[in-house]
N, C-alpha and C positions, 0 to 999 in steps of 0.2 A: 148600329150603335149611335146614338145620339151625339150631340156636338158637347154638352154639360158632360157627358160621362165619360168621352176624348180626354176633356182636359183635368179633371177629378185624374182620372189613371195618370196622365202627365205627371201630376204634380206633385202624385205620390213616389212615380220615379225618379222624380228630381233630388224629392226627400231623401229618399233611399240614398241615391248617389252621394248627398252633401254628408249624412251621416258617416259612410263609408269614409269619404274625404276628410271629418274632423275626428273618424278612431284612429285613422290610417299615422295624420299626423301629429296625434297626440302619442301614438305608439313611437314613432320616431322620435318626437322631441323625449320620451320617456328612457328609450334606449342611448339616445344621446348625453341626458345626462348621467347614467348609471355608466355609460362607459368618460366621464369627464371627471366623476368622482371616483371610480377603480382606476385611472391611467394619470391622467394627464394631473390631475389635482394634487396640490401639495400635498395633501394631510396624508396619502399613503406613499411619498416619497419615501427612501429609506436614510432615515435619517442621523441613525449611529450604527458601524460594524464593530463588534468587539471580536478580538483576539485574544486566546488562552492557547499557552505556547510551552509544552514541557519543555522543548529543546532549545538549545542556544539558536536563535536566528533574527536574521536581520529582520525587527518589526517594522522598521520606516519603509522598508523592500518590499515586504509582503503587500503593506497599507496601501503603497503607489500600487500594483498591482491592481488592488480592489478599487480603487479610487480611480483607474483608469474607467471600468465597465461605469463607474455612477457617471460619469461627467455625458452619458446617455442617456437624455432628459427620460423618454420612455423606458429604457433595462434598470432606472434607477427607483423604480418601481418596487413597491413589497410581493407583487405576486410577479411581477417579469421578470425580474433581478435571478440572470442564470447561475445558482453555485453549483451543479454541476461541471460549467465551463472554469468558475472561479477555481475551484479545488484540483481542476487539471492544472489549471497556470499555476498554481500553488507549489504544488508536488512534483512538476515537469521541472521546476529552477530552485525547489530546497528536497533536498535528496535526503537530508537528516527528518523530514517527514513521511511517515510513511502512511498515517490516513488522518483523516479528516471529517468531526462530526459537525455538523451545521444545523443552528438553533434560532427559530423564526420568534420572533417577539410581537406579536401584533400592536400597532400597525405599520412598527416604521421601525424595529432591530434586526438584526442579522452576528448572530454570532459564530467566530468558527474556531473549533477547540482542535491545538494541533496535537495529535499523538507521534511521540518522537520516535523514531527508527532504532530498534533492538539490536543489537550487535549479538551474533554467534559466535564469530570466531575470529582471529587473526587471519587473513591469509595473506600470503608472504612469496614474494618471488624476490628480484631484489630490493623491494621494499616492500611494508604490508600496511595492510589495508583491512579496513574493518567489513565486513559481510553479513546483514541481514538473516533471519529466516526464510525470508523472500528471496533468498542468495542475489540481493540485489548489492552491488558494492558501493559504500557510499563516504567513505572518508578513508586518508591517510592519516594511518598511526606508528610511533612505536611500538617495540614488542615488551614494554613495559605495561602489561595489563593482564589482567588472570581470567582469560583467554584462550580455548585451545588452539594450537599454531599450526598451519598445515600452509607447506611448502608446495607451489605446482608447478609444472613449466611453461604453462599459458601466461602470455601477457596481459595482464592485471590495469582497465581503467575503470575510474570512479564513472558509478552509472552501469556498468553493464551488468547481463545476470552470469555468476560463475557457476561451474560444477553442475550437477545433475543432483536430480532432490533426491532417488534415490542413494546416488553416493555419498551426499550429505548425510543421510538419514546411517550410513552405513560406517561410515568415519568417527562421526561422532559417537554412536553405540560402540564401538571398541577402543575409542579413546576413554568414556568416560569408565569402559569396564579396568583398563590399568591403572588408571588417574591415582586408586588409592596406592599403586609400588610406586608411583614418580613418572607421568610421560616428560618427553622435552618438546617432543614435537609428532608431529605426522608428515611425512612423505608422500604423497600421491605424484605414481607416473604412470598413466594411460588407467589402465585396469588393476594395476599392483600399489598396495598400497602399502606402507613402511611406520611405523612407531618406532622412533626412537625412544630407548627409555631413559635416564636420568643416569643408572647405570651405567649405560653405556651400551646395551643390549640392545639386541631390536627382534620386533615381532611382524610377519609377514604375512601379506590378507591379497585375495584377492576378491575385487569389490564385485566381480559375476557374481562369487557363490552365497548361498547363503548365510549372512553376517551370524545368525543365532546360533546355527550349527558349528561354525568356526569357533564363535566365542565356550561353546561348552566344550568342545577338542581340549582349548586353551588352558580352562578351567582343571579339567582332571587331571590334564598332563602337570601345571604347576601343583594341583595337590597331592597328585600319585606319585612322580615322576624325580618330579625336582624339588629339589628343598631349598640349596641356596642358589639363587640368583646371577651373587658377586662374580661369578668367574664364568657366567652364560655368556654365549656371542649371539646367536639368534637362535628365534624358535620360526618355523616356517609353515604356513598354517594352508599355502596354494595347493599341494594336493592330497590324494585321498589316505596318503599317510603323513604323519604329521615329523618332521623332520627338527633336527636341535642338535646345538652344538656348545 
């Protein structure tokens, strides 16, 4: 190979390599800026959080909350900004909320709508306490509320979950089936559980057995059975005969 044609090849190699070297670094200054304008760059800072709040709670509380995650120049970001973690710290320290919808505003809002915690029931040991569907217990009440009351002997704190969903699910189906004579309250001890009526009577379940089957027992017997009420002491609903006094 000649010496003209050595350096012709050279110099196309050279080429080669410089090219490589100004896509290489045009690619990087390119990726550099695309991540200077998605991160670090003010314009997608996040710049207002809005709160929409059904429930009483402390908004300056919540705000410091939020306002702690932005003073993290990168999490304060429109697309880094974790509400996942937010809506934990949320709901971990306000128990009167029970979820939480989060609404992006491009390029720089954050909105978080609170939906307030549902009250089921009273539940009452020597004080009561208001109980979710979640059977998650989240505030002390009186029993000044239209409510149904059910009394346990488990120790009752705010925050914890009480009851079993089925027994829930089973309490409440035979409370709301007497509700139209008058209950006063429900009684739960272990697996037996108690209606007190308004009368003065009481009606006796036990929450193993099937609630539906119990409540049609109940049923015929007050419409075959019994007429008035006034002078009943209980009706006993635990075993396979149904028992009344």
């Amino acid at each position: 190979m000649s010496k003209y044609k050595q350096r012709r090849k050279k110099k196309k190699v050279c080429l080669f390599k410089k090219k490589i070297f100004l896509f290489s670094l045009l690619g990087v200054l390119v990726l550099v800026s695309l991540f200077y304008l998605l991160f670090p760059s003010p314009f997608f800072k996040v710049e207002r959080i809005g709160l929409i709040a059904e429930t009483e709670v402390n908004i300056k509380e919540i705000h410091s909350i939020l306002d702690q995650r932005l003073e993290n120049t990168l999490f304060s970001n429109y697309f880094l900004f974790n509400t996942r973690k937010a809506k934990r710290d949320i709901l971990s320290s306000f128990l009167r909320v029970q979820e939480i919808e989060v609404t992006r505003v491009f390029p720089s809002q954050i909105t978080f709508e609170l939906k307030k915690r549902i009250p089921i029931v009273l539940l009452c040991q020597e004080k009561c306490f208001l109980m979710s569907e979640d059977r998650i217990v989240f505030q002390e009440k009186d029993k000044e509320m239209d409510l149904p009351i059910i009394e346990i002997e488990q120790d009752i704190k705010v925050g914890d979950a009480m009851l079993l969903e089925k027994e829930t699910q089973r309490i409440l189906e035979a409370y709301s089936f007497l509700d139209n004579i008058g209950v006063a309250k429900a009684v739960k001890n272990n697996n037996d559980l108690v209606i007190e009526m308004e009368e003065g009577w009481q009606v006796h379940f036990n929450l193993e057995d099937d609630i539906v089957l119990s409540l049609t027992k109940l049923k015929l017997l007050l419409e075959k059975e019994i007429s008035e009420t006034k002078d009943l002491e209980y009706i006993d609903l635990r075993y396979k005969k149904v028992y009344y006094k």
